[in-house]
N, C-alpha and C positions, 0 to 999 in steps of 0.2 A: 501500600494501600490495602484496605482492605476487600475481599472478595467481592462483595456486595460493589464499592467503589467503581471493583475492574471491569465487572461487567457492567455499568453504567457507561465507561468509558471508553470500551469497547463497541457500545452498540453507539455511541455519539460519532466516536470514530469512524463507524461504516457509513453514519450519513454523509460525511463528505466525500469513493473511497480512494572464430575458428577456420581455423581452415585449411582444407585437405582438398584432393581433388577424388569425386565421386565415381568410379568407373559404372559401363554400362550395365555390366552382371546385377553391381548392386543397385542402381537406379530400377531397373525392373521388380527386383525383391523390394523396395519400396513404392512400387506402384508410379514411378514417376516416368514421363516421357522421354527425358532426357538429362544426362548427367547437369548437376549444378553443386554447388559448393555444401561440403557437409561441416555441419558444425558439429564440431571436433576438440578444442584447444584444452585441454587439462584432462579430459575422461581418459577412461579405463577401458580396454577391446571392446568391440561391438560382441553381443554374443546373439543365439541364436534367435535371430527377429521371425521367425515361423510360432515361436511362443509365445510371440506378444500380438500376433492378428493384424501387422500393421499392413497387410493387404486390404485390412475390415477394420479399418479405426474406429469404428463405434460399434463393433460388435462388444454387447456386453457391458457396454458404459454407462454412467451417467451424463445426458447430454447437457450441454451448458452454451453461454453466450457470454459476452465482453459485456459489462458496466461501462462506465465511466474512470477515466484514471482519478486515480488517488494522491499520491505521489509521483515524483523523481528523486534518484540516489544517483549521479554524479562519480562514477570510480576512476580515481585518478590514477591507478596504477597501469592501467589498459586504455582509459580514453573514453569508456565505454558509460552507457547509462541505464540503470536498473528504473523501468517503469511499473508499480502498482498500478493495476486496474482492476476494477471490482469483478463478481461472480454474478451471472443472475441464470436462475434453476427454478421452473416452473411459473416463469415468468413474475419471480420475488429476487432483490439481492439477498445472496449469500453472505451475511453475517460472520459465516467463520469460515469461510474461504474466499483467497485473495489471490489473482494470477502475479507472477513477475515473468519481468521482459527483458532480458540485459541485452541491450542493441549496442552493438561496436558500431568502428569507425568508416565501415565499408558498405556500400550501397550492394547490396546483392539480395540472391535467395539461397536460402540455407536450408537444407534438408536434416529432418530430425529421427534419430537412430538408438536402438536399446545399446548404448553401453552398459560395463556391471555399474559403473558408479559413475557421479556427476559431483564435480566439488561446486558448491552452486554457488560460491564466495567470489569463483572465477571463472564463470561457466559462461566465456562468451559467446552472443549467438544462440541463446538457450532460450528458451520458458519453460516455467514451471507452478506450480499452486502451492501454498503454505494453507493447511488448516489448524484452527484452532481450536482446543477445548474449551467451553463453554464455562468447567470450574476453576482455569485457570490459562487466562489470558496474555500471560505475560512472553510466552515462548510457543511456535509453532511447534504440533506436537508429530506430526508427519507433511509430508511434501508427495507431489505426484509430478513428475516430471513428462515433459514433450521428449516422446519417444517413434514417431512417425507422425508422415506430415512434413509441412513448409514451413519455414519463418521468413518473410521479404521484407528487408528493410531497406523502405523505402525513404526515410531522412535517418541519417547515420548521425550519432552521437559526434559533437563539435566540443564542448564546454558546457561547464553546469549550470549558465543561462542560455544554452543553445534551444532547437526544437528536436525530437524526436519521433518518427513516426514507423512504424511495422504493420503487417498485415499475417494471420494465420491461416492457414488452409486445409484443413480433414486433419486435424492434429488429437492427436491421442495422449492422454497426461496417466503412466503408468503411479500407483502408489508406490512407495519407498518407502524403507525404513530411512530414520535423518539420524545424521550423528549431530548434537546440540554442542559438541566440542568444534568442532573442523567443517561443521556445515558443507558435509559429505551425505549424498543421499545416495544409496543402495537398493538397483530395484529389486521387488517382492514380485514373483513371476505369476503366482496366484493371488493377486494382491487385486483393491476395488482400482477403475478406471474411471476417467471421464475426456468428452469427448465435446471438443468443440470444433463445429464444420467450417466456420468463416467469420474474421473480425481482421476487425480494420480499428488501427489508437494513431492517432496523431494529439500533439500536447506539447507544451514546453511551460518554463518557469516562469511564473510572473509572482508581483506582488498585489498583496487584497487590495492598500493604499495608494501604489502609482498605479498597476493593470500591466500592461505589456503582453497581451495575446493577442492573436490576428482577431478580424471582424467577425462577425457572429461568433466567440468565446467570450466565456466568463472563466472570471480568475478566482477557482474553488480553495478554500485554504487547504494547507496542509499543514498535518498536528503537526506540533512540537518546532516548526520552521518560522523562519522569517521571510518565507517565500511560500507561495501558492500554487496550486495547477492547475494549467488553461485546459478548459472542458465547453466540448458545444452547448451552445447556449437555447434562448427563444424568447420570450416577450413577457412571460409574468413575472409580476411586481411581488415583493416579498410579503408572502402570505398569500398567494394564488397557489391553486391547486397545482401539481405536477404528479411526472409518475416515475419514481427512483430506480424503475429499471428499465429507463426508456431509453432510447440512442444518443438523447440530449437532456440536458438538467429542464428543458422546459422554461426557464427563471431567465429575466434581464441581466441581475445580479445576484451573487452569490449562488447555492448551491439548491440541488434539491433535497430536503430533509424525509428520509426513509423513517423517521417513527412517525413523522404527522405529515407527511404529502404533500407539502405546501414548498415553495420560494421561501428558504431564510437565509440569513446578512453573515456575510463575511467581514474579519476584523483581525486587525493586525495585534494578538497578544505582547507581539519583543515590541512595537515600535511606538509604545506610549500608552497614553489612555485613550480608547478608543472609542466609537459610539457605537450604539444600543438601542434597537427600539426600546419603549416602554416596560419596564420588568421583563427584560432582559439583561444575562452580564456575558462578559466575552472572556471565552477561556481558553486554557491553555491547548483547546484544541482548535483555535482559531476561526472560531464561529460562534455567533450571539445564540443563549439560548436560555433556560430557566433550571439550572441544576438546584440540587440542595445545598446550602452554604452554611457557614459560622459567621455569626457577627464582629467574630475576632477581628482585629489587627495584625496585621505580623511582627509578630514578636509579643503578642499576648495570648493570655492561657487561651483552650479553645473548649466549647462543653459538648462539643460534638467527636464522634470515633474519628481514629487517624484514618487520614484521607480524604474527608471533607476538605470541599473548596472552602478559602477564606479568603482576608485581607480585601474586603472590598475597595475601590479607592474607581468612583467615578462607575463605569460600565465596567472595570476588570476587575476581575478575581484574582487575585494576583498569588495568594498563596493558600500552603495547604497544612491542615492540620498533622501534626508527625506527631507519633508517639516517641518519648525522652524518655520514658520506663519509670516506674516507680508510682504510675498513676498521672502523670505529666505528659498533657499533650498541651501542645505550642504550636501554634501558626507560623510557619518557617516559610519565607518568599521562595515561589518556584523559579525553577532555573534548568539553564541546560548542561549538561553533564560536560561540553568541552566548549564552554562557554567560559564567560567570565561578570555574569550576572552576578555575585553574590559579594554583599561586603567584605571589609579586610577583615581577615582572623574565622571564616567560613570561607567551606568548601561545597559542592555541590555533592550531593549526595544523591544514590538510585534511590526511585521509591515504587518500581514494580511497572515503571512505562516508560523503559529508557527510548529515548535519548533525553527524558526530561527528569528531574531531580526535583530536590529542595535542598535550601542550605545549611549548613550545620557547622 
């Protein structure tokens, strides 16, 4: 996709968005009352936590507060579930930072400590931030990890339609250098911080079309899935005011859209053709809205740059314009990379927002 594309696509996207036992010694060196469980499972030694101020977790920080979740990732190798939930700094979401939460299978409190490194692929027990570059969207370009402070997880990772729920407490998110191979982060001891004093995420998976969250949520899409995430909810109707960095979407249904303020519609892209208010189409990020498109069909030329949405059909944009080389761009149906969306003799192809593709 092209630049211009990604960050349109990225700023659509933010409007939706171990164990060890703790001895006393180190419980005081982290400021805590009483030994509880440190999460631990895959890092590298603790080292010296007098250089990271975790007596003063917000000495020095940028301070910050929980959004609303974005996602759930499901890891089936541990049990465990990775929750997205948004950024909000001076009372605006944060655009190009995004917390994660990987909550195992066990209802505890976990206590968070400067290891040298964090594999954060398998970091259970952990949070941590992904920020991203503004001229290129497609890979977090540093991570800041929870290096002091709690983690209470208080509904423990079941299944990848289960609930999950955590709480954070005086947590300090140290910057890291990231390895973009091994998704290894390594802290930086003079590196920026930020610093959030208390949040509370409860959430679990539902769909935009059946719903599945407890009462007072809404079932917010999630890009690129065939499932959604439940987010507190409130009473306006789509196209009422709200405020995208409030504790709740504010909205009946669907989500609250951080470029225009208001309640807009969630829509199931995998599961059909969906509906749409009026000059509305519903895309592949799972929410009605107004992008720029091609008139094309998929599988006809396109007169717009590769990247353009196309393939109208009903409310959904269904594909995107690829460049074929030689001056040939074509409208190729989106798809998901380990799906099986694509006719016989095409494959699914990246096009710069994996998990989502087109065909080729």
């Amino acid at each position: 996709m092209s630049a211009a594309s990604l960050r349109e696509a990225r700023g659509a996207l933010a409007s939706v968005r171990r164990a060890g036992r703790l001895g006393f010694a180190a419980a005081a060196l982290l400021g805590l009352a009483a030994p509880v469980l440190l999460a631990s499972q895959g890092c590298s030694n603790i080292i010296g936590a007098g250089d990271y101020h975790v007596s003063n977790s917000a000495l020095g920080c940028t301070t910050a507060t929980l959004g609303l979740p974005a996602n759930l990732v499901y890891d089936t190798a541990s049990g465990g579930t990775i929750v997205n939930v948004g950024l909000v700094e001076g009372g605006k979401p944060d655009t190009l930072r995004e917390l994660r939460g990987f909550v195992g299978t066990e209802a505890s409190t976990f206590a968070l400590a400067p290891y040298e490194s964090f594999p954060l692929s398998s970091c259970v027990n952990c949070v941590w931030i992904y920020e991203w570059d503004a001229s290129d969207l497609t890979k977090p370009v540093r991570a800041y990890v929870g290096i002091a402070g709690s983690l209470t997880v208080s509904t423990p990772s079941t299944s990848a339609a289960g609930r999950v729920g955590f709480e954070l407490s005086n947590v300090r998110f140290q910057q890291t250098n990231l390895d973009l191979t091994t998704y290894t982060a390594t802290l930086v001891p003079d590196g920026a911080c930020v610093y959030v004093a208390s949040a509370s995420v409860a959430t679990g998976a539902c769909s935009p079309s059946t719903g599945g969250c407890d009462g007072g949520e809404v079932c917010a899409p999630s890009a690129f899935s065939t499932k959604g995430v439940c987010q507190p909810g409130g009473a306006g109707a789509v196209g009422a005011a709200c405020d995208p960095a409030g504790p709740t979407t504010g909205c009946a249904n669907g989500f609250c859209d951080f470029t225009t303020n208001t309640c807009n519609q969630a829509c199931d892209f995998w599961g059909g053709v969906p509906a749409c208010a009026a000059s509305n189409e519903c895309s592949v990020f799972g929410f009605c809205y107004s992008p720029t498109y091609d008139p094309a069909a998929v599988g006809a030329d396109c007169t717009s740059a590769a990247g353009t949405f196309c393939g109208k059909r009903g409310a959904l944009l269904s594909g995107a314009c690829a460049d074929k080389g030689a001056g040939k761009i074509t409208c190729e149906k989106i798809c998901r990379l380990n799906g099986t969306d694509c006719p016989t003799g095409k494959t699914c192809k990246s096009a710069g927002l994996d998990p989502a593709g087109y065909c080729e």
